[in-house]
C-alpha positions in Angstrom: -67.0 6.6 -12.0 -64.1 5.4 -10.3 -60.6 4.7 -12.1 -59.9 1.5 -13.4 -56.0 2.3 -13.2 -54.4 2.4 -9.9 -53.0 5.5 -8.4 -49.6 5.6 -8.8 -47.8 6.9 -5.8 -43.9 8.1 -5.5 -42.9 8.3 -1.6 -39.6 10.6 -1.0 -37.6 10.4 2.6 -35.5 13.4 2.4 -33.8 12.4 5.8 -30.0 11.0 5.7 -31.0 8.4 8.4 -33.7 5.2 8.3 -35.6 6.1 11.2 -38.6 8.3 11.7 -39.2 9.6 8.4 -38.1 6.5 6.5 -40.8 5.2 8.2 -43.6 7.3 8.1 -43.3 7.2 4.1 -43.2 4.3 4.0 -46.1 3.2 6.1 -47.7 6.0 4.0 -47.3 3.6 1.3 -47.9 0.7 2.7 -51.4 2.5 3.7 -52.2 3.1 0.2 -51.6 -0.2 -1.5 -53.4 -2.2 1.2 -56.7 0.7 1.5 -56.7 1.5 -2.1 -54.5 -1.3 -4.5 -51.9 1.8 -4.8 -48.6 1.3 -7.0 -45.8 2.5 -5.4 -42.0 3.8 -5.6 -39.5 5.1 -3.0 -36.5 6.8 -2.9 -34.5 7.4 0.4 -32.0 9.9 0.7 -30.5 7.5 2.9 -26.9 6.6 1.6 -27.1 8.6 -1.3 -24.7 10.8 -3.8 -27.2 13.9 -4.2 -25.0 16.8 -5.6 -26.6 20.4 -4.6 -27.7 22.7 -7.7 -24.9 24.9 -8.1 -27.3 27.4 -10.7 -24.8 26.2 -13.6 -27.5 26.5 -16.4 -26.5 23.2 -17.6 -30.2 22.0 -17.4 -31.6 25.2 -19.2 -28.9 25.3 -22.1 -29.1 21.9 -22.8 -32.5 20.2 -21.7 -31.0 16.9 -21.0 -31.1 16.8 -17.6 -28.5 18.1 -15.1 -25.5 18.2 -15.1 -24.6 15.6 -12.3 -25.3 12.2 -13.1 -25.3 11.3 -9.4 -28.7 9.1 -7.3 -31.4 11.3 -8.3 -30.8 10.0 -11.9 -33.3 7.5 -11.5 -35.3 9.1 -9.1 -36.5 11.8 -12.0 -38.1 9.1 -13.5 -39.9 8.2 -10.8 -41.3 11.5 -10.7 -42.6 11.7 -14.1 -44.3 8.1 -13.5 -46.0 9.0 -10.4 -49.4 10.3 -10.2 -48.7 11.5 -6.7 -46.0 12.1 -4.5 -45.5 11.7 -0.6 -42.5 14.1 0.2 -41.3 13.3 3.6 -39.1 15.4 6.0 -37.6 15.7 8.9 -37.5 19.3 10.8 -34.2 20.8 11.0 -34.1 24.3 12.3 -37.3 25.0 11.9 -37.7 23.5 8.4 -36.8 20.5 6.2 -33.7 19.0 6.4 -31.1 20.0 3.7 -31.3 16.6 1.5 -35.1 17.1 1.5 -34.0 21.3 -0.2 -32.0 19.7 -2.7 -34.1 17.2 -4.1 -36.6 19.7 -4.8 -33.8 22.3 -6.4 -32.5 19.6 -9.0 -36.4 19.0 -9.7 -34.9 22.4 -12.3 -33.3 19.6 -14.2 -37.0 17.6 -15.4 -38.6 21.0 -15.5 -36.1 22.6 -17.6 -36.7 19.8 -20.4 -40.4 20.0 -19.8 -42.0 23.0 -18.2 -45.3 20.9 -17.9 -43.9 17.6 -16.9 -45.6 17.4 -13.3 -48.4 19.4 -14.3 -51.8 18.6 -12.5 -50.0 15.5 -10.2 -51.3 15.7 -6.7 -48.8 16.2 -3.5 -48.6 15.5 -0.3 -45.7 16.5 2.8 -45.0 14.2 6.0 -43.3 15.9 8.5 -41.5 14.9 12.0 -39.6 16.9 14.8 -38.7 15.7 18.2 -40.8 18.6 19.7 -44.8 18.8 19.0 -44.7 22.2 17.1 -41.1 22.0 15.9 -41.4 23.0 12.8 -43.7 20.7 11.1 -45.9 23.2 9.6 -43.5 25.5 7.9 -41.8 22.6 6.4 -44.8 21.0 4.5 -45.6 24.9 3.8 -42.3 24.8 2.0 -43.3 21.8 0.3 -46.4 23.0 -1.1 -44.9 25.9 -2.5 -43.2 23.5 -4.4 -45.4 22.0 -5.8 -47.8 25.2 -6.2 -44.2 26.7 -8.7 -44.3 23.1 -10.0 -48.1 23.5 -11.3 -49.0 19.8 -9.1 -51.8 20.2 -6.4 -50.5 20.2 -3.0 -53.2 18.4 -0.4 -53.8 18.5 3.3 -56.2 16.1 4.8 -58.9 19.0 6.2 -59.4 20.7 8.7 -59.4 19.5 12.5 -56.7 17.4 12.9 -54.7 17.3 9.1 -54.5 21.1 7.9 -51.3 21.2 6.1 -50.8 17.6 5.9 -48.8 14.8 8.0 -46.8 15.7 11.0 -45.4 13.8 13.5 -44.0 14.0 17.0 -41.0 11.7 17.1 -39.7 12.6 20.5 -36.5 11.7 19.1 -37.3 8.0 19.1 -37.6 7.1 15.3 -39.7 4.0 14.1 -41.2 3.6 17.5 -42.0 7.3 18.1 -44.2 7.5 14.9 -45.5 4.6 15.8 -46.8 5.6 19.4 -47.9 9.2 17.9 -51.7 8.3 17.4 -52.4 12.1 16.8 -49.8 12.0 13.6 -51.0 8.9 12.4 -54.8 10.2 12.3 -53.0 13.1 10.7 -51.3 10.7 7.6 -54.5 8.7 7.0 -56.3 11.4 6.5 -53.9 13.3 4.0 -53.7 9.4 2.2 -57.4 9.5 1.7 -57.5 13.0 0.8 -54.9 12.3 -2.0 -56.2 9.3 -3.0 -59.4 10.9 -3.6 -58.1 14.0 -6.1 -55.8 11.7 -7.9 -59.0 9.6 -8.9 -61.0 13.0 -9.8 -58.4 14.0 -11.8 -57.3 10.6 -13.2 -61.1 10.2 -14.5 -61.8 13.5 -16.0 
């Protein structure tokens, strides 16, 4: 039986620039609603106020939300809408970049209110560096253990080819070096799939 409610899919680009991941997510989305009538939201870092958790408690002690009222307001609710999420990243030092850490650290905020609130939602990571084997795979492993402490269902696309999920080699040219990376793209359609796939299962049950 498939789903008669499309997926609903959230696509994050934790990069403070509109260029390689900015575009991978969102091609990842456009993928989605084209191959499988996805609904979609996105949220770029891009240009926003995003205060770092400072560990006040605020969230805990009060359970409405954290204590900055700053861009992610809106993106929270985002998250709770989505069925699945598309966190993207670019590799900095070996891992994501620091906007892509602190959106996942004021995630507290949601989860303080309601331990359970992503609970069973399916994730994915998108990752680019300007070398081949950057970094790519430790920062979508950093993403999954996000969602693993978040209780969602992180998702590669398989083995051969889309292990951990998608990566991409930019080679420092943004748009146009995902573009020309048929290896990463092969890589992103097949974690797409892969998530559209469990989102249905679980949708349906």
């Amino acid at each position: 039986m498939v789903s008669e409610r499309n997926i609903r899919i959230l696509g994050i680009s934790g990069s403070p620039r509109k260029k390689a991941t900015d575009y991978a997510v969102s091609h990842a989305l456009e993928y989605a609603s084209e191959n499988y009538s996805a609904s979609v939201e996105y949220f770029s870092a891009k240009g926003k106020t995003i205060n770092f958790c400072i560990h006040c408690d605020y969230c805990i002690r009060k359970k409405e939300g954290c204590v900055f009222k700053d861009d992610l307001t809106d993106l929270y609710d985002k998250m709770i809408w989505a069925d699945a999420w598309i966190i993207g990243t670019p590799v900095y030092q070996g891992n994501v970049s620091g906007q892509t850490k602190v959106i996942i650290d004021r995630c507290r905020a949601v989860v303080a209110r309601n331990p359970k609130v992503f609970r069973n939602k399916v994730g994915i990571g998108v990752s680019n560096g300007g070398d081949r084997t950057g970094g790519q795979e430790p920062a979508l492993k950093t993403i999954h253990d996000f969602y693993i402490i978040n209780e969602m269902i992180p998702i590669g696309g398989g083995a051969f080819g889309a292990n951990l999920g998608g990566t991409f080699w930019s080679k420092d040219k943004g748009k146009e070096g995902i573009e020309n990376d048929e290896v990463g793209m092969k890589s992103l359609y097949r974690t797409i799939d892969r998530m559209i796939e469990v989102s249905r299962t679980l949708i349906d049950c």
